[in-house]
C-alpha positions in Angstrom: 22.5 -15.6 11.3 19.1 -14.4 12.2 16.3 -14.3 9.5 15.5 -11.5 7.1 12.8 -9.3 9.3 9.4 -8.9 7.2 6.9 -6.1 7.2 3.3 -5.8 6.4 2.6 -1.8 5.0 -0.9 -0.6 3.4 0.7 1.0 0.4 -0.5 2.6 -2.9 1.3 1.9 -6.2 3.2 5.0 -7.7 4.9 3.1 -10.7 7.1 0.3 -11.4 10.4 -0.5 -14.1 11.4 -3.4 -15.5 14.6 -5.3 -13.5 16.7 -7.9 -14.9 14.7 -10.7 -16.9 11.3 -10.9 -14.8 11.4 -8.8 -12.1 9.9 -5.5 -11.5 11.3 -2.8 -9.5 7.9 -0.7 -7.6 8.0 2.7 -6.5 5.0 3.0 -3.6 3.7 5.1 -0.9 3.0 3.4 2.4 0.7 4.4 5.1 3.2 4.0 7.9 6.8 4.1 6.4 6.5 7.3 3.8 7.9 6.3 -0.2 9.6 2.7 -0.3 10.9 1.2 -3.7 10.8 -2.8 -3.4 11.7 -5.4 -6.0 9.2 -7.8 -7.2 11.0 -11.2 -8.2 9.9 -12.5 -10.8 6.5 -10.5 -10.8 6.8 -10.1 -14.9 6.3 -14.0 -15.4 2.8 -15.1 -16.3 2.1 -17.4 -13.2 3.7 -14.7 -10.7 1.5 -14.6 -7.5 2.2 -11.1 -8.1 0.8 -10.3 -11.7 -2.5 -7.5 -11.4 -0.8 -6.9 -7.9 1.6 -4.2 -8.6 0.1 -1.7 -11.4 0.0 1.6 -10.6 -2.4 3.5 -8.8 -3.4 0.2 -6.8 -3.9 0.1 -2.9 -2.8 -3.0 -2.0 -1.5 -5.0 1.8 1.8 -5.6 0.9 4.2 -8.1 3.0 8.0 -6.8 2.3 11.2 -8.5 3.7 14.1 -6.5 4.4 16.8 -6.7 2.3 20.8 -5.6 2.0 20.0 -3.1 -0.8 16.0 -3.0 -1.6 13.0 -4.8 -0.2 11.8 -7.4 -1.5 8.2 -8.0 -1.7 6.5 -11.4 -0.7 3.3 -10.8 -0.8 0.5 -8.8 -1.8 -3.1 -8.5 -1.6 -5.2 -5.6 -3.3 -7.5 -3.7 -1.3 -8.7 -0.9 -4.1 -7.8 -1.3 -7.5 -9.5 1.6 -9.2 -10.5 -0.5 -12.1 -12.7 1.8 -13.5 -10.6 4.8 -13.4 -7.6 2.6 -15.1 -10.6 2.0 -17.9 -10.4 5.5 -18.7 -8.2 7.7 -20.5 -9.2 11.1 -18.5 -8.9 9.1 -15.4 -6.0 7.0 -15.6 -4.0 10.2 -17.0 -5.0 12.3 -13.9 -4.4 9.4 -11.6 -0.8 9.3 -12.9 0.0 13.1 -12.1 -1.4 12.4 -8.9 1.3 9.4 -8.3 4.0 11.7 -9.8 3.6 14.3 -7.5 3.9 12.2 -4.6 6.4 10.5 -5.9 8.5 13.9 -5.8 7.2 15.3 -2.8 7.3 12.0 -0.8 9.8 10.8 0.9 11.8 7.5 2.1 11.7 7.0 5.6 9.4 9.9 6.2 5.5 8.3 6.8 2.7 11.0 6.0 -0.8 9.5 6.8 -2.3 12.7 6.0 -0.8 12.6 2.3 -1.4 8.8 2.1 -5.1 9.7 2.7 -4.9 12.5 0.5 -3.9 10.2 -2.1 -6.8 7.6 -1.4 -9.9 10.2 -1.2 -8.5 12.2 -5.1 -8.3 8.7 -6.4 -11.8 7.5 -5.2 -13.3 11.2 -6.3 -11.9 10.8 -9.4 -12.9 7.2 -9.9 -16.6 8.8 -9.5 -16.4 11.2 -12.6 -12.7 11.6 -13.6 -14.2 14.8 -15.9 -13.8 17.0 -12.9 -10.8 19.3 -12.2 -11.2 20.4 -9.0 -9.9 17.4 -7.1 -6.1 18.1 -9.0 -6.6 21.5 -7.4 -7.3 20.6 -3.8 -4.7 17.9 -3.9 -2.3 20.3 -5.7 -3.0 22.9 -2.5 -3.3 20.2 0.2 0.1 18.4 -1.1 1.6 22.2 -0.5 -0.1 21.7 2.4 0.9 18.8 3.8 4.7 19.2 2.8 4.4 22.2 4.9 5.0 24.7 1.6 1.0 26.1 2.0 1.4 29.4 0.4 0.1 33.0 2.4 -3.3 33.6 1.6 -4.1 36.1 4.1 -1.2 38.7 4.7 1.1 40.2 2.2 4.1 38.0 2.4 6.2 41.0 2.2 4.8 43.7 4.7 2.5 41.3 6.7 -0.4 43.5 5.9 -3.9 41.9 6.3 -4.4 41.5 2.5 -7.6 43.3 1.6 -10.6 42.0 -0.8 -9.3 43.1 -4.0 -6.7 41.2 -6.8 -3.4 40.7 -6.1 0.0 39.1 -6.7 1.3 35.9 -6.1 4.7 34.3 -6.0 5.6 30.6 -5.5 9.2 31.5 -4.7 8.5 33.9 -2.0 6.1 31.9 0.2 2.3 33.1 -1.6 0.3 36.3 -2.0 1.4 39.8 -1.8 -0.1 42.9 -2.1 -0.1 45.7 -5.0 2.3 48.0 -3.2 5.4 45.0 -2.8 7.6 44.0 -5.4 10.5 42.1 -4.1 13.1 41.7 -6.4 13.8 37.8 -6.1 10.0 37.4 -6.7 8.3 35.4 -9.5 5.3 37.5 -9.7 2.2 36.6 -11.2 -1.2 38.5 -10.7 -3.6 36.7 -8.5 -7.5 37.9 -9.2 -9.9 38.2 -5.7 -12.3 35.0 -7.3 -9.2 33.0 -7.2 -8.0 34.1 -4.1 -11.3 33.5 -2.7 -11.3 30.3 -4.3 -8.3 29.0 -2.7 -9.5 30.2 0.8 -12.1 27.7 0.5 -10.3 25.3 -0.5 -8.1 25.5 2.1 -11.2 24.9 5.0 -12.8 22.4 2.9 -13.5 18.8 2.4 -13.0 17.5 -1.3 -16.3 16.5 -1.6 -16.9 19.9 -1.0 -14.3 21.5 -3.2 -15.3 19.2 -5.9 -18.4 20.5 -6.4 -17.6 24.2 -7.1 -19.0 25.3 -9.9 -16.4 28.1 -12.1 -15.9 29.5 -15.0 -13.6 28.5 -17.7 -10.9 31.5 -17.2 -11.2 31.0 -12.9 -10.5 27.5 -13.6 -7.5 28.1 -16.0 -6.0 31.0 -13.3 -6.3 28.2 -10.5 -4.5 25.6 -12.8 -1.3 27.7 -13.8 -0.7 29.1 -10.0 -0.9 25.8 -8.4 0.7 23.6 -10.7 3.7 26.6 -11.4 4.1 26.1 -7.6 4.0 22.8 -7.0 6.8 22.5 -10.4 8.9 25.5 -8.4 9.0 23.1 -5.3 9.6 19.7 -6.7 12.5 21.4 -9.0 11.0 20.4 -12.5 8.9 19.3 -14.9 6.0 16.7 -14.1 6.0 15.0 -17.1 2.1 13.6 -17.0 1.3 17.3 -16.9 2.4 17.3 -20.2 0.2 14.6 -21.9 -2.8 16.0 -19.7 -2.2 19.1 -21.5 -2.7 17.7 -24.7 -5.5 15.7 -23.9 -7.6 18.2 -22.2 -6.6 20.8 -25.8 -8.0 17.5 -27.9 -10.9 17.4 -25.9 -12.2 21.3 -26.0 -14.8 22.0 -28.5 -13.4 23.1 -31.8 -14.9 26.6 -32.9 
């Protein structure tokens, strides 16, 4: 009988469950093999080669063997733990949405460098002051992107009319913007203001060093927050539930009046 074939992935850690008595069941994201969940034997035992390997949110050179059922993981070595961003409340909470999303949007079998490395740079912005709120925007946008879901931001979805510089409407359901003059019936309409449009335009072209430095109000920043993450919750089919507990902490943060 031939040997169980091996494989060496660089991988990020989405999340992990407890299996059995000591073993841990990981959900990651791998550079070249797209979402992969692996068992860890034994990897909740105090002298596992494994413990401070496997927590979430880690990017770590993981050696896998094949198995009948689920992979197995021999080894692993940590390349980025994020230490600093784990430390934090605001951070750790954000990374967590991050992982959830690509959780839902990645898939088995199906590598995405390009959402791998989206992954890496939010973590690593964040990690640098997890306060700001941009970088859930451009990854929100550039996971739409990626997943090839990018919503219209320059002709009417509807009548394929150049969309001209004034406020709008936008639908996730229907594919992005459209202008004042089309209603389809099947659309979820919401209205879209010409700063945000304007807003997402640039995030589109840009860097997330770039985008992460926008300076916007309060209410911009709030209209950018409810379209992207109402359309990344239309495609993945429901609720992220770290969304939640970032909604609460962000309320428990704002200054009380």
């Amino acid at each position: 009988m031939a040997p169980p074939k091996t494989y060496r992935s660089e991988t990020v850690i989405l999340s992990y469950t407890p299996l059995d008595e000591a073993d841990l069941l990981v959900t990651m994201y791998t550079k070249d093999r797209g979402k992969v969940r692996a068992v860890g034997k034994g990897a909740r035992r105090s002298t596992s080669k494994l413990v401070g390997h496997l927590e979430p949110l880690t990017v770590v050179n993981m050696s896998l063997i094949n198995g009948r059922s689920m992979d197995i993981i021999s080894q692993a070595e940590v390349i980025q733990s994020f230490s600093s961003l784990k430390e934090d409340l605001t951070g750790i909470s954000k990374g967590l949405y991050l992982a959830e999303m690509i959780d839902g949007f990645g898939s088995e079998n199906s590598p995405s460098p390009h959402l791998y490395q989206l992954m890496i740079d939010t973590l690593t912005v964040l990690q640098a002051d997890s306060s700001l709120e941009m970088p859930l925007r451009f990854f929100e946008f550039h996971l739409l992107q990626v997943s090839g879901l990018m919503p219209e931001l320059y002709f009417c979805v509807e009548c394929r009319n150049e969309l001209e510089p004034d406020a709008h409407q936008f639908s996730p359901n229907v594919g992005g913007t459209l202008c004042l003059d089309c209603s389809p019936e099947d659309a979820h309409l919401r209205p879209l203001s010409l700063r945000a449009l304007k807003v997402l335009r640039l995030i589109e072209r840009s860097g997330i060093l770039e985008a992460s430095k926008l300076n916007i109000s309060a209410n911009l920043s709030g209209e950018l927050k409810s379209l992207l993450s109402t359309t990344v919750k239309y495609w993945l089919g429901k609720e992220i539930h770290s969304n939640s507990f970032l909604e609460r902490l962000h309320n428990e943060t704002l200054p009380k009046v």
